[in-house]
MARMINU-255797 format. One record per residue: residue in one letter; x negated, y negated, z negated of N, C-alpha, C, O, CB in turn. Coordinates in steps of 0.05 Angstrom, whole numbers. Atoms other than C-alpha are relative to their C-alpha. Glycine has a CB too. Layout:
<pts>
PT,A,X,Y,Z,X,Y,Z,X,Y,Z,X,Y,Z,X,Y,Z
...
</pts>
This chain:
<pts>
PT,X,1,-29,-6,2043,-2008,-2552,-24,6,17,-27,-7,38,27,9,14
PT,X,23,-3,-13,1975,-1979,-2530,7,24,34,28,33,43,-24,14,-28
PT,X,-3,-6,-21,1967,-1947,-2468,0,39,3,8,55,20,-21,-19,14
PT,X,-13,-35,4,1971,-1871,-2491,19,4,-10,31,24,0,-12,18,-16
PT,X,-28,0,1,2034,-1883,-2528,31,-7,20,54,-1,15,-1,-14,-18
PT,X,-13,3,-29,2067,-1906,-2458,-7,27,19,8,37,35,-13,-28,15
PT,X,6,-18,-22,2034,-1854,-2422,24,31,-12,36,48,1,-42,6,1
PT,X,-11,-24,21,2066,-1801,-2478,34,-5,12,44,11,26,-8,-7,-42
PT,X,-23,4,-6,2135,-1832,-2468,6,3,26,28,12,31,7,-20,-8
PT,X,-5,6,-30,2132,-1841,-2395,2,36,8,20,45,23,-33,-23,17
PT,X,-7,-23,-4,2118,-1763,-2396,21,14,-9,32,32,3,-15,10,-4
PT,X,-25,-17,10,2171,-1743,-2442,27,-7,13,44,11,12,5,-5,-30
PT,X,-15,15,-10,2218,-1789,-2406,8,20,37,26,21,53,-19,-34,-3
PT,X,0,-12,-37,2200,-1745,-2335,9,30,-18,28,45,-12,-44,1,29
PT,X,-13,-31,9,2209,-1681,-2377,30,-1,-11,51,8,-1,-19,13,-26
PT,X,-29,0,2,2265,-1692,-2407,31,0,27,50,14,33,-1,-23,-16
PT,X,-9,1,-38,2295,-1714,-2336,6,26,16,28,29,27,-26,-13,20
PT,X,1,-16,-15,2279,-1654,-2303,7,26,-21,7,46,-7,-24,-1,16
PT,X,-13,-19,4,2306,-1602,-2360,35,-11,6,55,-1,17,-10,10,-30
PT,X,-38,8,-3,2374,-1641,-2361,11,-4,37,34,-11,43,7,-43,-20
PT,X,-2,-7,-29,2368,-1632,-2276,5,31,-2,28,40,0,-29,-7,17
PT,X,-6,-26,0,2355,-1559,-2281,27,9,-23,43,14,-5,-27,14,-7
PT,X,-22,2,18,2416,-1549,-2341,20,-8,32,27,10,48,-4,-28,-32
PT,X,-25,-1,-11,2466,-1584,-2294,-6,14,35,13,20,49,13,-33,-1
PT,X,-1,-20,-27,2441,-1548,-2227,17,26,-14,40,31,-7,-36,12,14
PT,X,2,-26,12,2443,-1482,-2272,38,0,-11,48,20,0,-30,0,-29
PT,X,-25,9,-1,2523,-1502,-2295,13,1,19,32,17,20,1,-19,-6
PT,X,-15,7,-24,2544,-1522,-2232,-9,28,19,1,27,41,-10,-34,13
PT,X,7,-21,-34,2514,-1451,-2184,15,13,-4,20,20,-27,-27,20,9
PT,X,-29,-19,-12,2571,-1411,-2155,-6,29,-6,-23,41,7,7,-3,37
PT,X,6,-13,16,2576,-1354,-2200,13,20,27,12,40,13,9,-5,-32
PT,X,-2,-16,-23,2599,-1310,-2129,-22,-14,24,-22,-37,31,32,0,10
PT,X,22,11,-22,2545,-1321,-2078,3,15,28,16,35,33,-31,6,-11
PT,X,-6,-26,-23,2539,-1295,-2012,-10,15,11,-7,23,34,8,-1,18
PT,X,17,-32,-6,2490,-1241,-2017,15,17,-19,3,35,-30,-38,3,-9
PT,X,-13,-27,12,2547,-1201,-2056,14,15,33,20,5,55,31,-10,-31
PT,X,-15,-24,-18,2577,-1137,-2018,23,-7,-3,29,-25,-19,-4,32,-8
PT,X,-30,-10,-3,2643,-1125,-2007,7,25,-19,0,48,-14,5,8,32
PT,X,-9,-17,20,2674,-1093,-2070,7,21,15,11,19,39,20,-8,-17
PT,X,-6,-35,-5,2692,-1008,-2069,46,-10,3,65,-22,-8,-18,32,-48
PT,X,-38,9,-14,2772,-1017,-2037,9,14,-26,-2,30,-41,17,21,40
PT,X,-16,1,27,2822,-1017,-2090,13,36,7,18,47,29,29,-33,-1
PT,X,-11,-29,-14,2851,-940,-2103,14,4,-30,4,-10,-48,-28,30,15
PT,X,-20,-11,14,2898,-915,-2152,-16,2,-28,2,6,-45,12,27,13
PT,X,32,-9,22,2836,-904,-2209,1,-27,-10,4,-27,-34,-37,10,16
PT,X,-5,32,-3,2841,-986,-2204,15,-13,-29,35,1,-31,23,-5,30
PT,X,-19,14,12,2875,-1025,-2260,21,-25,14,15,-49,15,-15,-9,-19
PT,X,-17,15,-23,2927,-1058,-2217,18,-23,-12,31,-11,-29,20,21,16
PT,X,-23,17,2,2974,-1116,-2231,3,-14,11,-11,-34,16,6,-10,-14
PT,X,-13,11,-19,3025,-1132,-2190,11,21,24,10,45,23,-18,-21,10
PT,X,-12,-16,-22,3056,-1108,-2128,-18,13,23,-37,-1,28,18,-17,13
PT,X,21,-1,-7,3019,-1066,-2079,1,-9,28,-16,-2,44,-10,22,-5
PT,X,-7,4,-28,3047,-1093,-2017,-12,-33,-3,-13,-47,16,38,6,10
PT,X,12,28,6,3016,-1161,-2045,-16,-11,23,-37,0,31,-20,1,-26
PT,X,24,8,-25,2988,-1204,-1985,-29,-4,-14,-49,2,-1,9,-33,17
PT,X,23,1,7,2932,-1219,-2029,-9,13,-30,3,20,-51,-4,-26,3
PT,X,3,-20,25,2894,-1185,-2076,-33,-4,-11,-53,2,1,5,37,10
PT,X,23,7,16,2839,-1207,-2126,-7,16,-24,7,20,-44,2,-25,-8
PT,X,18,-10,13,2785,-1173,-2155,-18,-15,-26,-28,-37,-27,-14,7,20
PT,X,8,30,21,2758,-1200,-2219,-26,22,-14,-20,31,-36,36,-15,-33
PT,X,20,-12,25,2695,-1161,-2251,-7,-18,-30,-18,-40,-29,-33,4,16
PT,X,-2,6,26,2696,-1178,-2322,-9,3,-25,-4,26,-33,14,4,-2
PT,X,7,-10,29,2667,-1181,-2393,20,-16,-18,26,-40,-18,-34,-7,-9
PT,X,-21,15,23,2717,-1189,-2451,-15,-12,-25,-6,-22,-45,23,23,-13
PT,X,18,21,25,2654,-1218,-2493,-9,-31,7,-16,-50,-8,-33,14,-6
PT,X,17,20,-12,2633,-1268,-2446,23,-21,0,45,-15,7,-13,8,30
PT,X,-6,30,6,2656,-1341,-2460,14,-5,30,38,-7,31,-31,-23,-9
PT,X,-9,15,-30,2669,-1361,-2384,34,15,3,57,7,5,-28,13,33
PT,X,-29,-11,-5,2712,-1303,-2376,33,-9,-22,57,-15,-20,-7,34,-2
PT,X,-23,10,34,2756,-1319,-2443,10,-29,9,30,-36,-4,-25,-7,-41
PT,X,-7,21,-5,2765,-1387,-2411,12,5,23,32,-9,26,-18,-17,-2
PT,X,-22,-2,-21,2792,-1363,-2344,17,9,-4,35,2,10,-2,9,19
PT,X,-22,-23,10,2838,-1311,-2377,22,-13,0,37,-7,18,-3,14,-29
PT,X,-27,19,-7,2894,-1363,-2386,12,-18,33,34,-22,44,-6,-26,-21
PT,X,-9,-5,-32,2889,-1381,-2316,4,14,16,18,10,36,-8,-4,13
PT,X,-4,-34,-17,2882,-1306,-2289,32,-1,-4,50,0,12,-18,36,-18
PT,X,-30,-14,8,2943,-1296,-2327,23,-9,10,41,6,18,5,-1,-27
PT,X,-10,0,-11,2979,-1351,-2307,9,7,31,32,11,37,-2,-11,-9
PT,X,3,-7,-25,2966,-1335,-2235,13,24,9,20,29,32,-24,1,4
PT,X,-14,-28,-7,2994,-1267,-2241,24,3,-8,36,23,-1,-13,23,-11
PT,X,-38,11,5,3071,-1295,-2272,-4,-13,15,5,1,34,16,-15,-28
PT,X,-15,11,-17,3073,-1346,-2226,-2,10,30,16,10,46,-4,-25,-4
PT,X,-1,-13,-32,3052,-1316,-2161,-1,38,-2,-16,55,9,-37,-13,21
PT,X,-8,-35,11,3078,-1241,-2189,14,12,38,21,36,41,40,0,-38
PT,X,-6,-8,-31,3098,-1234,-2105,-24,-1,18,-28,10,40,21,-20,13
PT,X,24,10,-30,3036,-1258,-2071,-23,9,-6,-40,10,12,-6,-33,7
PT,X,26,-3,-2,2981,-1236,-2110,1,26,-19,21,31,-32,-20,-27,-9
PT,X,13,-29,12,2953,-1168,-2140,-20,-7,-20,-35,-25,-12,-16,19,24
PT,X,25,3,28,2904,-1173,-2203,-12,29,0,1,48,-9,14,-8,-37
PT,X,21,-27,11,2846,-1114,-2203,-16,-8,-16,-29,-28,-11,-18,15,20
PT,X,10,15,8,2814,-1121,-2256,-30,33,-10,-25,55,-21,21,-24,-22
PT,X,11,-11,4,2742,-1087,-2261,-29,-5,-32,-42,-24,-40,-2,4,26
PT,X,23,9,15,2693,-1079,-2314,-35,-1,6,-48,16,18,4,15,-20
PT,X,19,6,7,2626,-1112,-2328,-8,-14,-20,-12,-39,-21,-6,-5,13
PT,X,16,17,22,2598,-1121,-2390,-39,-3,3,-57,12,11,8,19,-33
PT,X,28,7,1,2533,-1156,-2399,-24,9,-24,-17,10,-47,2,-27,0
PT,X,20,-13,22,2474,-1131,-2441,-4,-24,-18,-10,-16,-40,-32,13,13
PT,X,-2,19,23,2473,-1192,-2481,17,-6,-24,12,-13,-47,2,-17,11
PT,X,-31,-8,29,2549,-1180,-2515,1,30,-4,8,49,10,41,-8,13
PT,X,-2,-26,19,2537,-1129,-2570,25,21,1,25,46,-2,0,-10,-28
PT,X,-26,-19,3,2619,-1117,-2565,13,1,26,38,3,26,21,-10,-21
PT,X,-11,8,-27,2630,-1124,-2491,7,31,3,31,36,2,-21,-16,25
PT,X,-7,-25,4,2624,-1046,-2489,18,14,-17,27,35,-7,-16,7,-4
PT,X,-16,-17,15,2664,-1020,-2539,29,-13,5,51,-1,5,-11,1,-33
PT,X,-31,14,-10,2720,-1076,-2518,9,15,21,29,29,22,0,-34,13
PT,X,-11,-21,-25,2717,-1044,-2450,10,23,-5,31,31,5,-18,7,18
PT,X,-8,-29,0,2720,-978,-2474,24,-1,-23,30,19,-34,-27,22,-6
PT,X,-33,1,21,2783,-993,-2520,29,-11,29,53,-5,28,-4,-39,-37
PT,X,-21,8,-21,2821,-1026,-2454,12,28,14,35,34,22,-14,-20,24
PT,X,-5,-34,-7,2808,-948,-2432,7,15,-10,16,35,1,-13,14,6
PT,X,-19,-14,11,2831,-923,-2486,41,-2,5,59,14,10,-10,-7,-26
PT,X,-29,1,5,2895,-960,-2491,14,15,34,35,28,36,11,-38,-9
PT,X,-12,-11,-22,2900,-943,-2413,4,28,7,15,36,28,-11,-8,18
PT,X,-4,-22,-5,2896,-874,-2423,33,12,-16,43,35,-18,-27,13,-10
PT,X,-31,-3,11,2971,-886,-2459,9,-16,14,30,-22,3,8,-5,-30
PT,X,-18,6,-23,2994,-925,-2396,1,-35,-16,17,-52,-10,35,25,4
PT,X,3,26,10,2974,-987,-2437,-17,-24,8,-15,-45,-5,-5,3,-22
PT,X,23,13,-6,2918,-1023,-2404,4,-27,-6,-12,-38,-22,-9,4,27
PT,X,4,20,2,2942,-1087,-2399,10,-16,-17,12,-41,-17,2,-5,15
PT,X,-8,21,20,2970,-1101,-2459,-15,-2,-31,-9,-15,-51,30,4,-4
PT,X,28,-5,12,2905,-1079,-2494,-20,-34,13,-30,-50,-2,-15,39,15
PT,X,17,15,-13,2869,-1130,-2441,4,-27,-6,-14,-44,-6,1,4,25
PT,X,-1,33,6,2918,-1198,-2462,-12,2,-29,-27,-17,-37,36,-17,0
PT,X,14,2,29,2898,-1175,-2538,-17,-8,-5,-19,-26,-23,-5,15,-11
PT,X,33,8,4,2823,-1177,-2528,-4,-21,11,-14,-38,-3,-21,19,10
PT,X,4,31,-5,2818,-1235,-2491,18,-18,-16,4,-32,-31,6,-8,31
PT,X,-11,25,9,2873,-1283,-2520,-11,6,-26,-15,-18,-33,34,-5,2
PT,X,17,-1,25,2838,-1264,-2588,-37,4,3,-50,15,-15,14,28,-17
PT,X,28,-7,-2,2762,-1259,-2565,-18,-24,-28,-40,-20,-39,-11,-6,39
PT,X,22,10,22,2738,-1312,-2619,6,19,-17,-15,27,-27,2,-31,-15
PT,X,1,-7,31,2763,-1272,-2676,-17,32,0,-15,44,-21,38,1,-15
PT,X,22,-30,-2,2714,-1201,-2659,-19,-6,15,-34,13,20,12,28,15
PT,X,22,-4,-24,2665,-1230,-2608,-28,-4,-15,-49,-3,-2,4,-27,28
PT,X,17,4,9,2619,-1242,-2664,-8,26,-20,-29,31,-32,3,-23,-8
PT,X,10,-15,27,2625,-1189,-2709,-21,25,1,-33,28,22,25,12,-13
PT,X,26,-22,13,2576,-1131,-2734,15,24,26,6,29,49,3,13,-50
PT,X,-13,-20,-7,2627,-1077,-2712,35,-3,3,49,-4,-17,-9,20,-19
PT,X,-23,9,-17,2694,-1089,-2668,19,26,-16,41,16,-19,-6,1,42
PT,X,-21,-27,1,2735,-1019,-2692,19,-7,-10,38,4,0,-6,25,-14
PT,X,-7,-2,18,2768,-1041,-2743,23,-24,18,47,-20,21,-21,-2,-26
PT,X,-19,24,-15,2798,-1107,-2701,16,14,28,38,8,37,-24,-29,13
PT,X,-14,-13,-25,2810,-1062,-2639,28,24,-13,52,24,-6,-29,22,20
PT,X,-18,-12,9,2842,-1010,-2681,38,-12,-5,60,-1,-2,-16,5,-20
PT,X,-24,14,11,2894,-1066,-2706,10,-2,23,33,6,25,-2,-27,-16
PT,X,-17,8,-22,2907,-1088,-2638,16,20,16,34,12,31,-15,-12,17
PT,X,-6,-26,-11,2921,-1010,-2615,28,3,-12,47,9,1,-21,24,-8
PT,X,-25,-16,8,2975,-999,-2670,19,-23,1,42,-20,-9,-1,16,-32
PT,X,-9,29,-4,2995,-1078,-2652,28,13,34,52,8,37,-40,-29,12
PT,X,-16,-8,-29,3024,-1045,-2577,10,19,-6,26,25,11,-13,6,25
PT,X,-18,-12,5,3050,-993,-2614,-29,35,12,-16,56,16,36,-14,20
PT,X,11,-20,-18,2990,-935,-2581,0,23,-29,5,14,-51,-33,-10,18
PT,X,-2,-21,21,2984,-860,-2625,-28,-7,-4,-44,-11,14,10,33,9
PT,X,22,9,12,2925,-877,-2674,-22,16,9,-44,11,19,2,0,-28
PT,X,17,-25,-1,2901,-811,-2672,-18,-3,28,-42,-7,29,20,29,0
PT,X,11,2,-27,2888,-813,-2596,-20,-19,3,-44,-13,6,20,-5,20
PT,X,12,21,-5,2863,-878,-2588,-25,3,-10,-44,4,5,12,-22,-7
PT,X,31,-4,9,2803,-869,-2637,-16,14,10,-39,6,13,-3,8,-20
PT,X,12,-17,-14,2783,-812,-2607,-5,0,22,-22,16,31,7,14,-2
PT,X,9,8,-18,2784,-840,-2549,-13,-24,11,-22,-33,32,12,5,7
PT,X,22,28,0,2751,-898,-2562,-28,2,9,-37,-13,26,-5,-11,-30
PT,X,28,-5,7,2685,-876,-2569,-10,28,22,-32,39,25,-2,6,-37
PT,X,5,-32,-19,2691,-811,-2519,-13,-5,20,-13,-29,26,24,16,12
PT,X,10,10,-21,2651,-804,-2460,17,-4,13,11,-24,26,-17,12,11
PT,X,-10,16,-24,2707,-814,-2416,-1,-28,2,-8,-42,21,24,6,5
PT,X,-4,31,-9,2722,-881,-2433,-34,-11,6,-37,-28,24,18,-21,-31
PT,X,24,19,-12,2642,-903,-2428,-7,13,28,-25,1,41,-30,0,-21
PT,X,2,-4,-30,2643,-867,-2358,19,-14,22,15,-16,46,2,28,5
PT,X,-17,18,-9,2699,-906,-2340,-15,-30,6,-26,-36,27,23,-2,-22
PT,X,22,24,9,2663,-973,-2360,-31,1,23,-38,-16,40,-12,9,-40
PT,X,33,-14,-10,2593,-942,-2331,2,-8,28,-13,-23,42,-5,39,-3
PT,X,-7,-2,-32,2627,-933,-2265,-1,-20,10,-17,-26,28,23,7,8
PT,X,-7,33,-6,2655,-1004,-2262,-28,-15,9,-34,-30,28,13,-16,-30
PT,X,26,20,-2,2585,-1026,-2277,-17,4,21,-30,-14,33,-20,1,-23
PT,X,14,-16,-20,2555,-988,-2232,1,-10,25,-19,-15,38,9,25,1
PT,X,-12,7,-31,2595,-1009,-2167,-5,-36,-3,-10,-51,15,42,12,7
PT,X,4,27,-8,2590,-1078,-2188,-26,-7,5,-29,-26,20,10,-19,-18
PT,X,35,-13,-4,2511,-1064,-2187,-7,-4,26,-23,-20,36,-5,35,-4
PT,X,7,-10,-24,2511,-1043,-2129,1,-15,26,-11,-13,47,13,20,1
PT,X,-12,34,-13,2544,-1108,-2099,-13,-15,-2,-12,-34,14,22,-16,-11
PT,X,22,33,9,2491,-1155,-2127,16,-16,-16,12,-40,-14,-9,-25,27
PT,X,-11,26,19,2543,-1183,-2184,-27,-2,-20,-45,15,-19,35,8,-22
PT,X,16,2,27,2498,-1207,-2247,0,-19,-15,-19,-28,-28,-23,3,2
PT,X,-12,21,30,2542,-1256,-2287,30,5,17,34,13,40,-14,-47,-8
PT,X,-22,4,-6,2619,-1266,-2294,5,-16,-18,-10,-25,-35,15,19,4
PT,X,-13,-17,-23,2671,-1269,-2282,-12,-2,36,-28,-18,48,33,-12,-2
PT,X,-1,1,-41,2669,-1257,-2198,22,8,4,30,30,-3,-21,22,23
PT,X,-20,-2,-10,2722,-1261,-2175,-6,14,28,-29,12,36,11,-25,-2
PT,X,1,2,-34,2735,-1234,-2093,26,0,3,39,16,-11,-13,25,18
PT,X,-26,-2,-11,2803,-1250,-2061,-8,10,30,-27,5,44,17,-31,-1
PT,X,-1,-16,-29,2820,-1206,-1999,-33,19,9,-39,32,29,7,-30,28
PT,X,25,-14,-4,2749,-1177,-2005,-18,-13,9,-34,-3,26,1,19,13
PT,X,15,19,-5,2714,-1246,-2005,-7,-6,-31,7,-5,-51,14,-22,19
PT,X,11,14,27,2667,-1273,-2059,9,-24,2,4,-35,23,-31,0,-6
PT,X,-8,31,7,2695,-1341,-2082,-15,-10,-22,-17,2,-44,30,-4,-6
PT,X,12,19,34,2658,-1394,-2131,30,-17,-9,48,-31,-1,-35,-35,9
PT,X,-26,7,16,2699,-1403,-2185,13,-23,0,2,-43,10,-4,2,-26
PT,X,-11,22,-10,2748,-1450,-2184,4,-20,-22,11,-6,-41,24,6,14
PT,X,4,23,23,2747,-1511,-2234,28,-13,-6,30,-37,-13,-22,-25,12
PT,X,-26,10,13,2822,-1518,-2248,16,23,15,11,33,37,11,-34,6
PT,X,-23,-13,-5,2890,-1475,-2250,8,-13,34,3,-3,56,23,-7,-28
PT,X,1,14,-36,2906,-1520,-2183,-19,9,24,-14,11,48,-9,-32,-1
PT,X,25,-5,-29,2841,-1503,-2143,4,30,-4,7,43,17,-42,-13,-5
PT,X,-4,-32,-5,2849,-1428,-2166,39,2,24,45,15,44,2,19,-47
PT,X,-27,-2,-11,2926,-1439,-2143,-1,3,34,7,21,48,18,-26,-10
PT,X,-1,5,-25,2911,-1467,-2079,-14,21,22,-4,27,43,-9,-25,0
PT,X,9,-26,-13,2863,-1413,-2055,15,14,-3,29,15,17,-22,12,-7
PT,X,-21,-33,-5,2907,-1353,-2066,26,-14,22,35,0,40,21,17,-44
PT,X,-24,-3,-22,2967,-1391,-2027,-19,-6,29,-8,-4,51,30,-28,-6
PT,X,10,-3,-29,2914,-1400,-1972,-3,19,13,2,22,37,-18,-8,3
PT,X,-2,-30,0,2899,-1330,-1981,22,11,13,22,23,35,1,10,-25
PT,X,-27,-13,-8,2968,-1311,-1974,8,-13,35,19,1,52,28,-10,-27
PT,X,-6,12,-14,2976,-1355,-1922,-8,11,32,4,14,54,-8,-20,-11
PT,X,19,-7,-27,2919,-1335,-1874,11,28,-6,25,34,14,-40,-5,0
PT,X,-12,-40,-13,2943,-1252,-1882,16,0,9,19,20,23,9,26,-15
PT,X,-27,-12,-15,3012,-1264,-1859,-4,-15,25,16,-29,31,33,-7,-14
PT,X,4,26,-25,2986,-1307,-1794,-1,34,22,-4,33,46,-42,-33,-3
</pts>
């Protein structure tokens, strides 16, 4: 082997090295940091679940296109049946400019919530996000899931696409903006940014610490 074909390898060998460094830094950074604000206080406007006397109460900004989030969703969820006493679920929107259907998902969660449905619009689109997160045009899949909860057709369409629901959405984005979010999910418990937690257990264990430290 001559001595430029070593030199060639020896470089690809350091490059390679240092993208598969940056990759797992970039994986591993705490998707809450602590140059975020302190989220806008929870108020009746809020999508709420749970009790409001809840010692603790987590904030989740959210895209129903985004992969990460679609993977915590079964842990959010459990988290809110089994600790249905201790913890509160707000859940706000942020979709990202990268998911084509992150918007129109959001603004269908606002539809169904303008029939007192929000959250059963919200397990739809997530526990099904592979089967619309790719497609051309979402209506047709949201629609199903609308007359799936039982919502009036008529309404819903029309309010799909209305400015309220993208000022709803807008808003969300807006305040989380304004915080310094710029990926999700973010979670904040008690009105703290937390890095996400890497198992149902490590999410568990924070919220009963949570709970723990408010009633002290």
């Amino acid at each position: 082997m001559n001595i430029k074909r070593i030199i060639f390898w020896a470089c690809f060998i350091i490059i390679l090295g240092l993208i598969m460094w940056g990759l797992a830094v970039a994986m591993n950074k705490p998707v809450a940091g602590s140059s975020l604000s302190a989220p806008a206080p929870v108020t009746s406007a809020d999508h709420i679940l749970g009790p409001a006397n809840a010692p603790v109460t987590m904030i989740e900004y959210g895209d129903f296109e985004c992969p990460a989030c679609g993977a915590y969703y079964p842990l959010v969820k459990r988290l809110t049946d089994e600790a249905s006493t201790t913890m509160r679920l707000v859940f706000r929107h942020f979709p990202l400019p990268q998911h084509l259907n992150a918007p129109i998902t959001a603004q269908a969660s606002e539809a169904a919530a303008m029939q007192g449905k929000f959250w059963e619009m919200f397990d739809l689109i997530y526990s099904n996000q592979k089967d619309w997160s790719d497609l051309p045009d979402a209506h047709t899949i949201l629609d199903g899931y609308a007359q799936k909860i039982g919502l009036d057709m008529t309404k819903f369409k029309a309010d799909l696409d209305s400015d309220a629901a993208k000022k709803l959405v807008a808003d969300d984005l807006a305040e989380g903006e304004q915080i310094g979010i710029n990926q999700t999910p973010t979670f904040f418990v008690n009105g703290k940014a937390i890095t996400n937690p890497q198992s149902y257990e490590a999410f568990k264990s924070l919220i009963e610490a949570a709970a723990s430290g408010s009633s002290k």
